[in-house]
C-alpha positions, 0 to 999 in steps of 0.5 A, spaced: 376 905 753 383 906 751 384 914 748 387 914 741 390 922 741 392 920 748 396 913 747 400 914 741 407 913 743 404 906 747 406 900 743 399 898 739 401 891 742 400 894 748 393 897 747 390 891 744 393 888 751 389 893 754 383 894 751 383 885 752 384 886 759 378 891 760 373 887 756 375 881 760 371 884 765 365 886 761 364 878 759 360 873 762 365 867 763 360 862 763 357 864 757 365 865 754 368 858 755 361 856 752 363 860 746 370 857 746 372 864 745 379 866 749 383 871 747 390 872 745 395 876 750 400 881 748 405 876 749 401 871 744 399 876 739 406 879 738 409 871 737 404 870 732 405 876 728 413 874 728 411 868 725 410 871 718 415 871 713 413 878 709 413 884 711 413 889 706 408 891 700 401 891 701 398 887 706 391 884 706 389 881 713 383 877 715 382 875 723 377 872 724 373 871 731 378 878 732 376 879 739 379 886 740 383 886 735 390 884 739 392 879 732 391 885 727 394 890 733 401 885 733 401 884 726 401 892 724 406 893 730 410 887 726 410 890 719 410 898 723 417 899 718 416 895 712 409 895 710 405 900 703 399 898 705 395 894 710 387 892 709 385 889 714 378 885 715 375 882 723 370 878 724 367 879 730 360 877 734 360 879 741 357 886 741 361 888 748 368 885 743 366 890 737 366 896 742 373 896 743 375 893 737 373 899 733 378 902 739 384 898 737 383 899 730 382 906 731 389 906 734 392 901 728 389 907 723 393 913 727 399 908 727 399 907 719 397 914 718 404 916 723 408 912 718 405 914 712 402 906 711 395 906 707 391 905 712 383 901 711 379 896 715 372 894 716 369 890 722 364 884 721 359 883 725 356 876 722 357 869 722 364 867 719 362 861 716 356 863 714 359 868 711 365 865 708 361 860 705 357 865 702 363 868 699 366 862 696 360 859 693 358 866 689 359 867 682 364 872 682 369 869 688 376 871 688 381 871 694 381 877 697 386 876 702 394 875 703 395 875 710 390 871 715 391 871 723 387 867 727 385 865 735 379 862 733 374 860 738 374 852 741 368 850 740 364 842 737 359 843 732 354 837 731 353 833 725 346 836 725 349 843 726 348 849 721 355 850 722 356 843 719 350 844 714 354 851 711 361 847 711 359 841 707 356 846 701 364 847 699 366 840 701 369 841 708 367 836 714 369 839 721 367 838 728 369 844 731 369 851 729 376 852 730 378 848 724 373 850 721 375 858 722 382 856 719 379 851 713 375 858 710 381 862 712 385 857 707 380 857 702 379 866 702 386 867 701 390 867 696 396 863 693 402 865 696 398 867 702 400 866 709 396 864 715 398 864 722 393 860 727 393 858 735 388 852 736 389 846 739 393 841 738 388 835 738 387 836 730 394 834 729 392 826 729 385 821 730 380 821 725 376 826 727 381 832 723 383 827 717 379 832 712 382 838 715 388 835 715 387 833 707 385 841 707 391 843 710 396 838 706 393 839 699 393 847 699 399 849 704 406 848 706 407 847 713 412 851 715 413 853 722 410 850 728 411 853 736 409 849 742 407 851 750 412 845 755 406 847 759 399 847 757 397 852 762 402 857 758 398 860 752 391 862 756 394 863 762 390 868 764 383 865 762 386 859 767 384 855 761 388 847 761 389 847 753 395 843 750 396 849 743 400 850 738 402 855 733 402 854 726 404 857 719 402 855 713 403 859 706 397 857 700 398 854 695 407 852 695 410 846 694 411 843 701 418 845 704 423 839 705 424 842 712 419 844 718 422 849 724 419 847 731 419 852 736 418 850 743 418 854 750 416 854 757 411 860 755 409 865 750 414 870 754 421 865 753 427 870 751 430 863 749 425 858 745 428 851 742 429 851 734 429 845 731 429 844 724 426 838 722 424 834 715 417 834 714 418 828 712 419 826 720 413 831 722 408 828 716 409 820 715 409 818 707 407 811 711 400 814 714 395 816 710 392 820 714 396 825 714 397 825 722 402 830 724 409 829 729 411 834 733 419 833 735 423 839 738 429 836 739 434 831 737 433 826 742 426 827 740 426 825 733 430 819 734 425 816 739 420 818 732 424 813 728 425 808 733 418 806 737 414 809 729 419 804 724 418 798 728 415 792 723 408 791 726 400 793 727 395 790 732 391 787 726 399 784 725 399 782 732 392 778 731 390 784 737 384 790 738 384 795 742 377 797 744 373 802 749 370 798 754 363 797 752 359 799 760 356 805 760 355 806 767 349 812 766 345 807 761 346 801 767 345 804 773 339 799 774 345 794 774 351 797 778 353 794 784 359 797 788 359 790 792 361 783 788 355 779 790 352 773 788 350 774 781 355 780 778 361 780 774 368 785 776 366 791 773 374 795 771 372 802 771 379 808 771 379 806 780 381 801 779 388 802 775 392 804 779 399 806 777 401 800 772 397 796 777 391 793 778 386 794 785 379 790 785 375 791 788 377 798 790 372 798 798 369 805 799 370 808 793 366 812 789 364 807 784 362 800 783 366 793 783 360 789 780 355 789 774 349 784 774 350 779 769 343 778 766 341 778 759 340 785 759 348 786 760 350 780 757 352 784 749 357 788 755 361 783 758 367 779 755 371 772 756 374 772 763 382 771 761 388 777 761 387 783 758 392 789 758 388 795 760 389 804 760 385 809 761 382 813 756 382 820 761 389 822 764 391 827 769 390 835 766 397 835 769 399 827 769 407 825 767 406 820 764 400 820 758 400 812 757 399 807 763 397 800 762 394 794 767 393 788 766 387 784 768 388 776 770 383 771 770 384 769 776 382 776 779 374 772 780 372 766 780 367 768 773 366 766 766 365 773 764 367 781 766 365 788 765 370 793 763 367 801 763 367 806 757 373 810 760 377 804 759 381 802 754 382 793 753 387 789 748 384 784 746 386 778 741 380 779 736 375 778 742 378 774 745 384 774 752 390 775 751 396 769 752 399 771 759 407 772 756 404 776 750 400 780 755 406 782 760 410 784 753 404 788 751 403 792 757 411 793 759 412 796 751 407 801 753 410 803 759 416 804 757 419 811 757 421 811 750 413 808 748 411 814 752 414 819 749 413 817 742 405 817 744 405 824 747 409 827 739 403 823 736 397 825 742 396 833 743 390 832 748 389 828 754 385 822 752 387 816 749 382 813 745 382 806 742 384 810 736 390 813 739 394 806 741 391 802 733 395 808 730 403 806 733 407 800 731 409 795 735 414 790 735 413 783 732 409 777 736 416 773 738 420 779 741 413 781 746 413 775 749 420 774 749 420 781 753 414 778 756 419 773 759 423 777 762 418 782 767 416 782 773 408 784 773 408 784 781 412 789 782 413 795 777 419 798 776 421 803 771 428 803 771 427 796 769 422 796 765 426 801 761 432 797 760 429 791 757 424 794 752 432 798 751 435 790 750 429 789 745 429 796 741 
């Protein structure tokens, strides 16, 4: 525990650091990754506190899952010489945690009393969403805060949960608690409040964040967005493989016609990338679900424009995209790792290899072959050309998007199985024409597709949802391009040049 008469002259940000470091040590850690609770080093508190815009007046600041106080510490060392006043309100749990927040803002009300600010707080120690919830539906129900700092915890919920059940009472849906903690937040403060979170970055697009993202919209400006070139950057510490983001938002402003994205190689970089860019670039007015694009840089937006404003969608093409429909756990009883009489291919992750295609992949870890039988007919599909990506990529992997194709004459079958990491393009159920399969899987391995899908995709999956949502060019330019690549031998370079030559 850090002393408070003792320590005065050390930075609060400083102490807050120091009291995570010890508590860090007191915590079980499976028990925190099963919680989802990971907390913000000095560097990444002081970066979310320098994020808000007001620094005078009255403060009243929520930090929600506040671990040991480090945002609340970050932000009154930020408004240390401007502010009258700061209120402050911290949810936490954990019983170790409040020990040393109760330090940190014993710290904090030193610190305010040395500078002449009214210093009050108070630590919860409840459910925060129960909690909030309880708030917003009683009688007397009126914002409290003007400020909220947020690292809330990384965790699913479950439809059937009692997090969920509490949400849907003031009309929220979300599946993971930390837009559930920023969704609440939201709703507590105030018109004219600020709000300044770290979370994942996977709410920025896919189905799964559409409420929130209407949440976000309907209420807030989206002012200010900071990204990690590294996914290691944020909770480097914690050694957790996390793509974050950090955003602003104020209640209750009209949107901002411009967005200030900020980017760096860590949370310490003297000299992080600005780049102000037109929300309309980062939230398209064609999208309705409202997905966000993350450009940082000139080069960035143009890429924006030209792959996100080509003329057509799958459903233009005559084209889906579908998770492959074998679930290996479910057909154990099924699974050959030899093609045999009475079995069909089975493509499982293995056997994409690059932009490439290997079958059967011997002395690998998973089977080649499915039993065609009755009981796996409703998972197999017309033998013919399909293209094909992973929907799991490397935690580290340079490229996000890689896509193979399966041709008919791999084996001499009617029908063939792909595994559920896989994803397949499909005309409407059936093969896809070679010409326009070839096109399809050079657009999709070009740099510039790349790149694109990597502003629009925040996580390492690339779901079926993840491909339906991008724009593709129209059918006679894919199979014009079709005609000019070499699928035997993939070369980038190449690859690039005609997809250069067509968009």
């Amino acid at each position: 525990m850090i002393e408070v008469a003792s320590k005065m002259t050390v930075s609060l940000n400083k102490i807050g650091d120091d009291n995570r470091v010890v508590a860090n040590t007191k915590l079980d850690e499976k028990l925190r990754g099963k919680l989802g609770q990971f907390m913000s080093s000095s560097a990444v508190s002081s970066l979310l506190a320098q994020m808000f815009e007001t620094r005078d007046g009255e403060h009243r600041i929520l930090d929600a899952g506040a671990g040991v106080g480090s945002l609340t510490a970050a932000f009154v060392e930020h408004v240390k010489n401007s502010a009258s006043s700061i209120d402050s309100t911290c949810f936490e749990l954990s019983e170790i945690l409040n020990e040393y927040l109760a330090n940190t803002m014993q710290h904090c009300a030193k610190h305010c009393e040395s500078v002449g600010i009214d210093w009050k707080s108070q630590i919860i120690n409840e459910d925060f969403i129960s909690h909030s919830v309880n708030s917003l539906l009683s009688d007397d129900f009126k914002p409290k805060y003007n400020k909220a700092i947020l690292n809330p915890p990384y965790l699913k919920i479950s439809a059937k949960s009692e997090e969920r059940k509490a949400l849907r009472k003031v009309n929220f849906e979300t599946g993971n608690l930390y837009s559930a903690f920023v969704g609440l937040a939201i709703m507590l403060l105030e018109n004219g409040g600020e709000l300044v979170a770290i979370t994942p970055r996977s709410f920025c697009n896919g189905p799964y964040f559409n409420d929130f993202r209407r949440l976000i919209f309907e209420n807030c400006s989206l002012n200010k967005i900071h990204v990690f070139n590294c996914r290691k950057s944020a909770f480097k510490t914690d050694k957790v493989l996390q793509e974050n983001v950090v955003f602003h938002l104020t209640k209750g402003e009209a949107q901002r016609k411009m967005v200030v994205v900020t980017s760096s190689s860590c949370a310490e970089d003297p000299n992080p990338n600005i780049f102000e860019v037109p929300f309309a670039d980062v939230v398209s007015t064609n999208n309705p679900n409202r997905f966000i694009h993350i450009v940082t840089s000139k080069e960035e937006l143009s890429i924006a424009h030209r792959a996100g404003n080509l003329p057509c969608s799958l459903s233009d093409l005559g084209i889906q995209a579908s998770t492959g429909k074998v679930v290996d756990f479910r057909t154990r009883e099924n699974l050959s790792m030899d093609f045999v009489e009475g079995t069909v291919p089975l493509i499982f992750p293995q056997h994409l290899q690059g932009a490439s295609l290997k079958w059967p992949v011997i002395g690998g870890k998973k089977p080649n072959a499915l039993l065609n039988n009755p009981n796996t007919s409703s998972l197999l599909v017309k033998n013919g050309t399909y293209v094909l990506t992973r929907r799991l990529t490397a935690k580290e992997e340079k490229r996000r998007l890689i896509a193979s194709i399966y041709s008919e004459d791999i084996a001499n079958v009617d029908v063939v199985g792909f595994e559920n990491k896989t994803n397949y393009f499909h005309a409407m159920g059936q093969p896809l024409e070679p010409l326009l399969a070839r096109g399809l899987w050079a657009f999709l391995n070009s740099t510039l597709i790349d790149k694109y899908f990597r502003q629009l995709n925040g996580h390492t999956q690339v779901n079926a949802t993840d491909l339906r949502i991008l724009s593709y060019p129209d059918m006679e330019t894919l199979i014009s391009i079709g005609e000019r690549v070499n699928i035997s031998i993939f070369e980038q370079d190449m690859i690039d040049q005609i997809i250069e030559e067509f968009i």
